[in-house]
C-alpha positions in Angstrom: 26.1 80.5 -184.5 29.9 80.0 -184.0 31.0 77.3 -186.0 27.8 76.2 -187.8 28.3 75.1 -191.5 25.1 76.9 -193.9 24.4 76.0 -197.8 23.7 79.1 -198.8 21.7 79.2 -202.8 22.6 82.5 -204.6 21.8 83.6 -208.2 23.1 86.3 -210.8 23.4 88.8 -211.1 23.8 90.4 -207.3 26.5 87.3 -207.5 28.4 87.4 -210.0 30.9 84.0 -210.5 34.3 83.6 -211.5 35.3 81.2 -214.2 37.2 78.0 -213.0 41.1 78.1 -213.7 42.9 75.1 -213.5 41.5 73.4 -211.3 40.7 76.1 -208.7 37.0 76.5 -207.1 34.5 79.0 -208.1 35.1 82.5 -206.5 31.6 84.3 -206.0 31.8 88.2 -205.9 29.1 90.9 -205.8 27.0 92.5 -203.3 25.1 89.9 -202.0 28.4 87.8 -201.4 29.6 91.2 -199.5 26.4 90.9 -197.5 26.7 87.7 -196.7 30.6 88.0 -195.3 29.9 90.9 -193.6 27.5 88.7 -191.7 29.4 85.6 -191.1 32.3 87.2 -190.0 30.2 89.6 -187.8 28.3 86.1 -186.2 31.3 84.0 -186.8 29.8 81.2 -189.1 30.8 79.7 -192.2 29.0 78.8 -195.4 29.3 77.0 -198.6 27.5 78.3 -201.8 25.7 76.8 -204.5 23.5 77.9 -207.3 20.0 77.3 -207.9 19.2 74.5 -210.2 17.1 76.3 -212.4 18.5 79.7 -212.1 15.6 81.4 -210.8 14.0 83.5 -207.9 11.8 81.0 -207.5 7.6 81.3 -208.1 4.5 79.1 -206.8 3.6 76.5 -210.1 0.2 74.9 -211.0 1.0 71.4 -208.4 1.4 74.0 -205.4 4.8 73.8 -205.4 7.7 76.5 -205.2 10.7 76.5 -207.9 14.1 78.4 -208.2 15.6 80.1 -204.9 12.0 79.7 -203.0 11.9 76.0 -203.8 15.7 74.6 -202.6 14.6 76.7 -198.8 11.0 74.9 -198.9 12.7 71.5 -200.3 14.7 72.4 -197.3 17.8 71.4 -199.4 19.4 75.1 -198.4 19.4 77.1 -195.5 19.7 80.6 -196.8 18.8 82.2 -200.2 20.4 85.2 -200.8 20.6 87.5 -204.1 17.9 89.7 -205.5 15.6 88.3 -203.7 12.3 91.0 -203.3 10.2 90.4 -200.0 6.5 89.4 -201.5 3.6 88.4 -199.7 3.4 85.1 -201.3 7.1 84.1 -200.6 6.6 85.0 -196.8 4.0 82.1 -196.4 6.2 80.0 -197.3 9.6 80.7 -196.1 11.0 83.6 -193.4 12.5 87.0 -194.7 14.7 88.8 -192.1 14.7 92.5 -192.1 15.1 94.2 -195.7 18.7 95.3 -196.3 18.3 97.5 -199.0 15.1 99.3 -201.2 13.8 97.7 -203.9 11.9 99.6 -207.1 10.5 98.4 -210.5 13.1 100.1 -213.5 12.7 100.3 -217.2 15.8 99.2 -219.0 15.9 100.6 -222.5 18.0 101.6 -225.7 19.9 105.1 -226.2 18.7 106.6 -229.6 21.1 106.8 -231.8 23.1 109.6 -233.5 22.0 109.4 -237.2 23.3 111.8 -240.1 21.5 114.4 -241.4 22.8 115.6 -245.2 20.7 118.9 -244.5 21.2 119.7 -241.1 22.8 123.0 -241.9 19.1 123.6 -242.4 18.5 123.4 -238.7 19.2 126.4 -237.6 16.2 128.4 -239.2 12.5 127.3 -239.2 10.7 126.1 -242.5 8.9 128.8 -242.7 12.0 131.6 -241.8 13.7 129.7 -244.7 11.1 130.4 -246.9 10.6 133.8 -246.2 14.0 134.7 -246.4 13.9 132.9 -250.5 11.0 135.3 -250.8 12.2 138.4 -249.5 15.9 137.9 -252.0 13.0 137.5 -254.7 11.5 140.8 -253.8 14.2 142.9 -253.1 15.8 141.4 -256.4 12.5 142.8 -258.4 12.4 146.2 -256.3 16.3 146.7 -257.5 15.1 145.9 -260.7 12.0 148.1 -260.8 14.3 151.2 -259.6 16.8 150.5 -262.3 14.0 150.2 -264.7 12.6 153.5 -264.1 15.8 155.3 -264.4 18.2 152.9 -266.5 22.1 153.5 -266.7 23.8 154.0 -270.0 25.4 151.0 -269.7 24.9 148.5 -273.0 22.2 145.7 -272.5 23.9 142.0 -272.3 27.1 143.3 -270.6 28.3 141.7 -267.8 27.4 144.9 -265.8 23.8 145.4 -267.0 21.0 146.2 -264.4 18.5 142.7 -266.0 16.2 141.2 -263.8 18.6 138.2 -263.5 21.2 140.8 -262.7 19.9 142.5 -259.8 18.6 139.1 -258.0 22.1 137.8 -258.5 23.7 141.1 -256.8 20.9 140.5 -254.3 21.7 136.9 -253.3 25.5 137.9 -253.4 25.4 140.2 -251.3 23.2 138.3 -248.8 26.1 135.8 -248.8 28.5 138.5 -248.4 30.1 137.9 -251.4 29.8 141.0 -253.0 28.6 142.2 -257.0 29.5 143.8 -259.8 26.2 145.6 -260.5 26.6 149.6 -260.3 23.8 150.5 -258.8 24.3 154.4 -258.8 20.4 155.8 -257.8 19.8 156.8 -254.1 16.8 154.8 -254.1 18.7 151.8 -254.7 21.8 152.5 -252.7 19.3 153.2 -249.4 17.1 149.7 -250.6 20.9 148.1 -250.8 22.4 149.8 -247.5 19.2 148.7 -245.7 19.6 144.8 -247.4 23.4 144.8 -246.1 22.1 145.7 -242.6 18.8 143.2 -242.8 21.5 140.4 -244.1 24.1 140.8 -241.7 21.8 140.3 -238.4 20.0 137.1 -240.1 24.0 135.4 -240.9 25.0 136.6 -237.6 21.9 134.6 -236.3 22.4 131.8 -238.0 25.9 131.2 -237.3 25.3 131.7 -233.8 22.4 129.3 -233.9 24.5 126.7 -235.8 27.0 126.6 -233.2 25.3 125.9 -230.6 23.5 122.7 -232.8 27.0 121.3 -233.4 28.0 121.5 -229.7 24.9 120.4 -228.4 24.1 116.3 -229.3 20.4 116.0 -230.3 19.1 112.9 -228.9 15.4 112.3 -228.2 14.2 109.3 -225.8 10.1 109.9 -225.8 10.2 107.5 -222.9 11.3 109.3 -219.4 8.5 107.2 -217.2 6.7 103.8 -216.4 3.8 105.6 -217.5 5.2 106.6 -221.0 5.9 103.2 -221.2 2.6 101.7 -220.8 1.1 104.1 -223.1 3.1 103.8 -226.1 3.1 100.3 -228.2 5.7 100.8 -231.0 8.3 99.5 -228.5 7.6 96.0 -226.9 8.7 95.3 -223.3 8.9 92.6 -220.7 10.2 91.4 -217.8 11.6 87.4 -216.6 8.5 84.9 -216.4 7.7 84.0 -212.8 9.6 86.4 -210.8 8.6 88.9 -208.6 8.2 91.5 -210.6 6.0 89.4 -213.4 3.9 88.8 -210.9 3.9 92.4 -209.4 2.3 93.9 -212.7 0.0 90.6 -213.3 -1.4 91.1 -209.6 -2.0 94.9 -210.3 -3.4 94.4 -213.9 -6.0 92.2 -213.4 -7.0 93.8 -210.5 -10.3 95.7 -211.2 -10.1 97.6 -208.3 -6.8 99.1 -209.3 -7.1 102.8 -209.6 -4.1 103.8 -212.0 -4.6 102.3 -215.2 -1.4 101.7 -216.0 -0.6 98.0 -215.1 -3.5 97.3 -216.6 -1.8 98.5 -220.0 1.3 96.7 -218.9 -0.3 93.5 -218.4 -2.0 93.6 -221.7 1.4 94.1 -223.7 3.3 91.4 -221.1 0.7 88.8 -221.0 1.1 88.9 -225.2 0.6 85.0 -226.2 0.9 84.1 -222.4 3.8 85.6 -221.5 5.8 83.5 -224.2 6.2 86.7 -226.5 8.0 89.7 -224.7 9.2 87.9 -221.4 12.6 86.2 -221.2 13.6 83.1 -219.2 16.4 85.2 -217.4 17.7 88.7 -216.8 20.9 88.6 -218.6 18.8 87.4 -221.9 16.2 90.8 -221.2 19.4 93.0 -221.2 21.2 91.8 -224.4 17.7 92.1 -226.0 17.7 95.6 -225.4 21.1 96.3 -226.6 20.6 94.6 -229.8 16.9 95.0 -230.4 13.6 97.1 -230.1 12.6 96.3 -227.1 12.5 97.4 -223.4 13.2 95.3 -220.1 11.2 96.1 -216.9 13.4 94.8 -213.7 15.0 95.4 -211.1 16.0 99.1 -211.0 19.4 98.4 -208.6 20.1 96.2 -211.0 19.6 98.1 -214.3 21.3 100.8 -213.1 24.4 98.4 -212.3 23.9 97.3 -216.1 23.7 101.0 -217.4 26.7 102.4 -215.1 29.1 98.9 -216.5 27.7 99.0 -219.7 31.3 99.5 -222.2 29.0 101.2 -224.9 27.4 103.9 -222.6 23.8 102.7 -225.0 21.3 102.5 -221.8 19.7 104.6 -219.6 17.0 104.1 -217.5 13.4 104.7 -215.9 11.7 104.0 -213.0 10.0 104.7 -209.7 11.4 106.6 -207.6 8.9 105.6 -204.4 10.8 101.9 -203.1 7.3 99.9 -201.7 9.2 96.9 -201.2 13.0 95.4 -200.3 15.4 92.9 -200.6 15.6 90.3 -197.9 18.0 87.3 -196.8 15.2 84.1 -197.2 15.4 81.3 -194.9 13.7 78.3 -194.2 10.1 78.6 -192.9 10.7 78.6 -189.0 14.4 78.8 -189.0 16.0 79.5 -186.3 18.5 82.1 -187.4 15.8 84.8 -188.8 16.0 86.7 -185.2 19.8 86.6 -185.1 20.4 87.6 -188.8 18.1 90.6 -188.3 19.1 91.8 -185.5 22.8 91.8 -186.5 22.1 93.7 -189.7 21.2 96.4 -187.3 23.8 95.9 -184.5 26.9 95.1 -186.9 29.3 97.9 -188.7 28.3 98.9 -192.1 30.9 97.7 -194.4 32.6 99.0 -197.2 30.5 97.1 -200.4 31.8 98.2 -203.1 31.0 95.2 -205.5 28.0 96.4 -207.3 29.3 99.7 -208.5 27.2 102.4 -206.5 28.2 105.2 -204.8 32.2 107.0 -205.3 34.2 103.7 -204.3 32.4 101.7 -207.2 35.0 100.8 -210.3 32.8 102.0 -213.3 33.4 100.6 -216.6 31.3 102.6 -218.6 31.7 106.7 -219.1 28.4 107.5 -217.7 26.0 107.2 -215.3 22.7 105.2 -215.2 20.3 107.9 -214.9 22.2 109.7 -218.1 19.7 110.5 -221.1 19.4 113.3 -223.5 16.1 114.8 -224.2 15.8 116.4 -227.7 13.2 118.6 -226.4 14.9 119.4 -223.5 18.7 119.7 -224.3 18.4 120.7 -227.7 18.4 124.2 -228.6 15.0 124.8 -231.0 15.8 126.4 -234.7 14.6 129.8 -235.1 11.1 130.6 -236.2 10.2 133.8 -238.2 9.0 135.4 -234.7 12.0 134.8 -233.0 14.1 136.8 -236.0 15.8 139.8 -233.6 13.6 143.1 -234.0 15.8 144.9 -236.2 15.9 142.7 -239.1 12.5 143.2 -239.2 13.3 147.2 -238.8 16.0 147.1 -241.2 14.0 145.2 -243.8 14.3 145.9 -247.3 10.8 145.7 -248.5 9.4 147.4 -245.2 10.4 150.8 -244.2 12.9 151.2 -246.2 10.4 150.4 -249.5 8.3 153.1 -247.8 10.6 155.1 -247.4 11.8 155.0 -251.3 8.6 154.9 -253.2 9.0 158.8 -252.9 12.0 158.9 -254.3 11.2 156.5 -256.9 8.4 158.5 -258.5 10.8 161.9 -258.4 12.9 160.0 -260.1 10.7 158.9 -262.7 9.7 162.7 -263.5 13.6 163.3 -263.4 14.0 160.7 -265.8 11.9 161.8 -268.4 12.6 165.4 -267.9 16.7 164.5 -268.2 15.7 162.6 -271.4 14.0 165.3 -273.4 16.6 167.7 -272.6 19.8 166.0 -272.6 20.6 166.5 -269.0 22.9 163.7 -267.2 21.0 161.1 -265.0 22.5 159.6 -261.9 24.4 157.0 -263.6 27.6 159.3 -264.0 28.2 159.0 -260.6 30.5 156.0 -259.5 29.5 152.7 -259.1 28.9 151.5 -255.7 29.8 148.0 -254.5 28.8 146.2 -251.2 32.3 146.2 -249.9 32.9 149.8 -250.8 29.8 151.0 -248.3 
C-alpha cells in the first residue's frame, strides 16, 4: 500500500476539527485520526480527509439506499469511513468492516442533581418523629417539675421572676436542654434527681446531634434515582433519546418490537423513543443530545466511550453516566464492499505497535478538563448519612430519661413529701426551701 492516495470520510465526535486560521487547512485530531496515522504510517500510505455530507453514520432509507458515512463507501465516493462507526449486521451487507479496534456499549448520558438550599436543614439530623418526642418529653418533664413544686411550694412570692409557675419550670426545662442554664431554685430532692437526670438525658441527645450534624455538612447530599438502563426504561418523568438513524436507534427499535425479546426493557425504551415517530425525544446529532442534557430534563442514550469523554471534559463536572457494562459489539474501520485493503488493515491492527492515543482523554496520559471522572455520581441513599430515628437514640438517654426511671424512682419521694408538707405546715417546721438554690451550672 506504499504510496497509494485514500479519501478517507470521518465524523464527530471521535474527530474532532480545528477551526481554519488564515488561511491554513483543517487540522483533524481525536482518536480515530490517531488510529488512522498509526496505520498509515505503520503500512506507509497517505490519505486525505473529508467529512460526510450529511453528518451522519449513515442508515438504510425507504428507496433502499444508504446515507451518511455508509452511503459515500456504497456511492463508492470514499475509500475508508472511520469514526464511531459500530459494526451492525445491516452495515456488513453492504460495505466490509476490518477487525474491531475497540469495544463498543450503549451509555445513558444524564444530568447531575443539583445542590438546592434547605432553610431547615438543621432539622436533618433527628427524625420527625425523634423531634417530636423530644418537644414532648420538655412538656412533660416541665409539668413533673411543676407538679413536685406544687406539692411542696417554696416561700418565694408568686409573680417574681424566681417563682416555681407552670411557665417557669418549662422554661428552666428548655434552658437547660439548651444548656443555657435557669434561674429557678429548685431546692426538693425529687426535683434536683428529676433535674440531674434531665442534664444527663440532654447532654447525650446534643452530643448526638452535633455529631450527626457534622457529618451532614461534610457529606454533599445528592440523589440520582437512575444508576441503570433498566432504571431508565422504567421511570417516565425524565424523557430520553438517542440520534435518529444511527446504530444505536436502530439497536433499541430492533430489540423493541421484537416479540420474542425476553427482557422487557427495550420494549419500554422503544415506546418512550418511538414518541411521535421518533421526532419528539431523538436529535438529529450527538452534540445537539448532549447540550439537551445540560440545559434540560432529559437523558441521551449513546455511545458510552463517547459519553464518558463528554462527562470526563465536561468544564461544569454536571454529568455522570450509565450503562452496560457487557460490550456485544465494536468499532470498526468501514470500507468499500470488496475492497482490497480489509485483509491488510486487519491484519496490521494486530501485527503493528500499539500507540500512545491519547486524544480522547482515557486512561492517565489523557488531558482532563473537567475535575472528575465519568463514572462520578453521588447517591443520597448511598453516601448520605440517614438522620436519627427515635430507635437509633444511644441506650442511655433512654436510661437516663427524665420521665422513666428516674419518675419511678421519685414518685416515692414525692408522696413523703406531700405528708412532710402538710405535717411542716401545721407545725411551723421549715420545708426544704431553706436550703440553697441549685442551678444547672452549679451541679
Amino acid at each position: 500500500m506504499l504510496g497509494i492516495l485514500l479519501r478517507v470520510t470521518v465524523e464527530e465526535p471521535f474527530v474532532m476539527v480545528s477551526e481554519n486560521v488564515l488561511g491554513k487547512p483543517k487540522k483533524y485530531q481525536g482518536f480515530s485520526i490517531d488510529v488512522l496515522e498509526s496505520l498509515a504510517n505503520y503500512l506507509g500510505f497517505k490519505y486525505e480527509i473529508y467529512v460526510a455530507p450529511d453528518h451522519k453514520y449513515g442508515s438504510p432509507q425507504e428507496d433502499g439506499t444508504w446515507n451518511g458515512l455508509i452511503g459515500e463507501l456504497v456511492f463508492k465516493r470514499a475509500d475508508i469511513g472511520i469514526s464511531a462507526l459500530t459494526i451492525t449486521p445491516d452495515r456488513e451487507n453492504v460495505v466490509d468492516f476490518t477487525s474491531r479496534y475497540m469495544d463498543y456499549s450503549v451509555g445513558v448520558l444524564l444530568r447531575k442533581a443539583e445542590k438546592t438550599m434547605d432553610m431547615f436543614a438543621c432539622l436533618a439530623p433527628f427524625d420527625l418523629s425523634l423531634w417530636a418526642c423530644i418537644a414532648g418529653t420538655v412538656l412533660l418533664v416541665g409539668l413533673l417539675v411543676y407538679l413536685l413544686n406544687w406539692l411542696n411550694p417554696p416561700r418565694l412570692q408568686m409573680g417574681s421572676m424566681t417563682s416555681t409557675t407552670l411557665y417557669n419550670s418549662m422554661w428552666f426545662v428548655y434552658g437547660s436542654f439548651v444548656q443555657q442554664g435557669g434561674e429557678v431554685p429548685y431546692t426538693t430532692l425529687a426535683t434536683r434527681m428529676m433535674m440531674g437526670a434531665w442534664w444527663l438525658f440532654a447532654l447525650i441527645v446534643i452530643s448526638s446531634y452535633t455529631a450527626n450534624l457534622a457529618a451532614f455538612l461534610t457529606i454533599t447530599r445528592i440523589e440520582n434515582s437512575i444508576q441503570s438502563l433498566q432504571d431508565l426504561s422504567r421511570q417516565t418523568d425524565i424523557p430520553y433519546g438517542t440520534v435518529m438513524d444511527s446504530a444505536v436507534y436502530e439497536h433499541v427499535r430492533v430489540k423493541g418490537m421484537n416479540p420474542f425479546e425476553r427482557d422487557s426493557m427495550y420494549s419500554q425504551m422503544w415506546r418512550m423513543i418511538n414518541r411521535s415517530n421518533g421526532s419528539e425525544n431523538n436529535v438529529l446529532e450527538s452534540s445537539a443530545g448532549i447540550q439537551k442534557v445540560k440545559y434540560g430534563n432529559y437523558a441521551f442514550v449513546w455511545d458510552a466511550a463517547v459519553l464518558q469523554y463528554v462527562a470526563i471534559n465536561d468544564p461544569d463536572c454536571s454529568f455522570y453516566t450509565v450503562g452496560n457494562t457487557v460490550a456485544d459489539r465494536g468499532y470498526g474501520i468501514a470500507l468499500q464492499h470488496g475492497s482490497p485493503y480489509r485483509d491488510v488493515f486487519s491484519q496490521s491492527r494486530v501485527n503493528r505497535p500499539k500507540p500512545a492515543i491519547p486524544s480522547l482523554g482515557w486512561g492517565p496520559a489523557l488531558p482532563q478538563h473537567g475535575s472528575y471522572p465519568a463514572n462520578h455520581h453521588e447517591k443520597g441513599d448511598g453516601n448520605a448519612t440517614p438522620p436519627l430515628s427515635l430507635t437509633q437514640v444511644p441506650q442511655n438517654a433512654h436510661v437516663w430519661h427524665p420521665a422513666g426511671l428516674p419518675t419511678r424512682k421519685c414518685f416515692p419521694e414525692l408522696i413523703n413529701v406531700h405528708h412532710r408538707a402538710g405535717r411542716g405546715q401545721r407545725a411551723g417546721s421549715q420545708s426544704f426551701c431553706d436550703a440553697p438554690p441549685c442551678h444547672p451550672r452549679g451541679l
